[in-house]
C-alpha positions as CSV (number, residue, x, y, z in Angstrom):
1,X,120.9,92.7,109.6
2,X,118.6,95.6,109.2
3,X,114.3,95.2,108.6
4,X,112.5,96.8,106.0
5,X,111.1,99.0,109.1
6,X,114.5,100.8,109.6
7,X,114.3,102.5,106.0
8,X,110.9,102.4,104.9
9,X,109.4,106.0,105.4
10,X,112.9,106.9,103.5
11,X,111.8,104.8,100.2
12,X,108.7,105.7,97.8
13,X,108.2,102.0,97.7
14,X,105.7,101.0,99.6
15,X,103.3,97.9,100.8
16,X,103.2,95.1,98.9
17,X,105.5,96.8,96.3
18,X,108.0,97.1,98.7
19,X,110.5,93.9,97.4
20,X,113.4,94.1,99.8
21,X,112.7,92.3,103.3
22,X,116.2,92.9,104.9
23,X,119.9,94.2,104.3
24,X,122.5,91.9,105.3
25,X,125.6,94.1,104.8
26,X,126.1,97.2,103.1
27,X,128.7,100.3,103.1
28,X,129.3,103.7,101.8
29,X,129.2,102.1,98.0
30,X,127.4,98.4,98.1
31,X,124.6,97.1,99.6
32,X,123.9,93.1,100.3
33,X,119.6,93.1,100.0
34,X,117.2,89.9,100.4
35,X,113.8,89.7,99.3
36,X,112.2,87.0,100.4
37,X,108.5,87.4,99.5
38,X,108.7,86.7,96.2
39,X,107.2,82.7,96.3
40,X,103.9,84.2,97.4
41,X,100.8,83.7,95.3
42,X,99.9,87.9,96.3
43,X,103.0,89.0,95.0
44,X,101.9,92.3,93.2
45,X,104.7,91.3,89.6
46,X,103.8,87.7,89.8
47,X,101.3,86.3,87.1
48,X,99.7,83.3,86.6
49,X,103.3,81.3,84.9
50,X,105.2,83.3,88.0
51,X,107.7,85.9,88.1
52,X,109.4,87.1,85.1
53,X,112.9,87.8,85.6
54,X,112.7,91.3,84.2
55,X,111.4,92.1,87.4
56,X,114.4,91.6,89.0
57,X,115.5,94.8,87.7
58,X,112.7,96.4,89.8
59,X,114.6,94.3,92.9
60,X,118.3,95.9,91.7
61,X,116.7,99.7,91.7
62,X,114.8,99.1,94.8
63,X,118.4,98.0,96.4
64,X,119.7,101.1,95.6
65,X,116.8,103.1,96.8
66,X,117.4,101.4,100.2
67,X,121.3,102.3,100.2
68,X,120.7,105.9,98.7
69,X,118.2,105.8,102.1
70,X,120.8,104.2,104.5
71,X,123.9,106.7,103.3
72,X,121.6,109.8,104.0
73,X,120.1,108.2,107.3
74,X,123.9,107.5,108.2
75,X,124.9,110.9,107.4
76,X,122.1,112.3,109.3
77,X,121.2,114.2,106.5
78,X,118.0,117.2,107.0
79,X,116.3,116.3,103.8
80,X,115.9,112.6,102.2
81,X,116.4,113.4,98.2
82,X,113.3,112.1,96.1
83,X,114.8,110.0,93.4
84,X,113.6,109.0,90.0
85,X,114.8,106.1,87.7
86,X,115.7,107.2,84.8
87,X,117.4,104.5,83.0
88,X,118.6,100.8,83.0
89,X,121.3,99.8,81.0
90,X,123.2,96.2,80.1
91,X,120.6,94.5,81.5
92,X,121.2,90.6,81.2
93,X,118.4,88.0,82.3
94,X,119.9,84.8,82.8
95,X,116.5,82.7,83.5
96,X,113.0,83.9,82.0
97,X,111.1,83.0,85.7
98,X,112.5,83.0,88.7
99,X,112.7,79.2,90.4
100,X,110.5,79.5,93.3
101,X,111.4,76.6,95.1
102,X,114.5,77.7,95.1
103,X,114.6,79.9,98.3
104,X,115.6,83.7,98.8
105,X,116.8,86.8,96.6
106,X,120.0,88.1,97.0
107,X,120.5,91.7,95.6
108,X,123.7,93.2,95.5
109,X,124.1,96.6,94.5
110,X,127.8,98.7,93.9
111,X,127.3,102.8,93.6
112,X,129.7,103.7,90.9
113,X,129.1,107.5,91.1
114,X,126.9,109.8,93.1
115,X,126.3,113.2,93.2
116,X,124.4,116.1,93.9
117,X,122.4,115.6,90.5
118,X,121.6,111.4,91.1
119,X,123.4,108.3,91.2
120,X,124.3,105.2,88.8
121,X,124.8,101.5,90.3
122,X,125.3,98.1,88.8
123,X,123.3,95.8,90.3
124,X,122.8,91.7,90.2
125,X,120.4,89.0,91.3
126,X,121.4,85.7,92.8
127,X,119.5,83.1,94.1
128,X,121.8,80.4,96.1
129,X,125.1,80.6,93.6
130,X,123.1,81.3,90.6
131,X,123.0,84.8,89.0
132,X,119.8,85.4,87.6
133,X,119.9,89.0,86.1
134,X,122.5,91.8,86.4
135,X,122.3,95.4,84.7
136,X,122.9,99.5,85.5
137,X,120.7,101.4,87.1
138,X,120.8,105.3,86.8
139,X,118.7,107.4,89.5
140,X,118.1,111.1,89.2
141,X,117.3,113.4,92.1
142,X,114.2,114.9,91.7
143,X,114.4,118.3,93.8
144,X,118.0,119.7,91.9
């Protein structure tokens, strides 16, 4: 299991609005990411009624911005490549709030394609066997 403190300077995310705690698996194309934080009344998304689940989708790009940052780290690669989100695509919300009784966030993520210009992923939220929101996320590199 990785920390948040092994790819953080490699993410824009940062602080609070930093949603994944940990990576429990990942590879050259998926990720396994847990957020854990969400139950907590300081939560930067969550208002008053909690959090929505188009939020989620913010937990599904954030995934990927953490296994963009662990290819690259893995690849000992000079330069990190800024990325910008640029579109999200079939997303389904299965739930309007997330339970938060109900424990952790699990965030898969899948890289269908990258390249030298970005990348796209299909991502999904599950909390125990439930899935609570799944889309596409497309990310383009900022310094091309």
């Amino acid at each position: 299991m990785l920390t948040q403190k092994e790819w953080a300077a490699y993410i824009p995310h940062a602080g609070d609005m930093a949603l994944i705690d940990a990576v429990h698996a990942w590879d050259d194309t998926t990720i396994h990411a847990v957020g854990h934080r969400h139950s907590s009344n300081d939560h930067p998304l969550r208002s008053a009624a909690g959090l929505h689940a188009v939020h989620l989708a913010e937990y599904g790009a954030q995934a990927t911005a953490v296994h963009g940052a662990l290819r690259a780290i893995s690849r000992a690669q000079a330069k990190m490549r800024p990325g910008r989100l640029v579109s999200l695509r079939d997303v389904r919300l299965m739930v309007e709030y997330v339970d938060l009784s109900k424990g952790r966030l699990d965030v898969h993520a899948e890289c269908l394609s990258a390249d030298e210009g970005g990348a796209q992923y299909i991502f999904r939220v599950e909390q125990g066997e439930r899935l609570l929101a799944s889309g596409r996320v497309a990310v383009m590199h900022t310094d091309t």
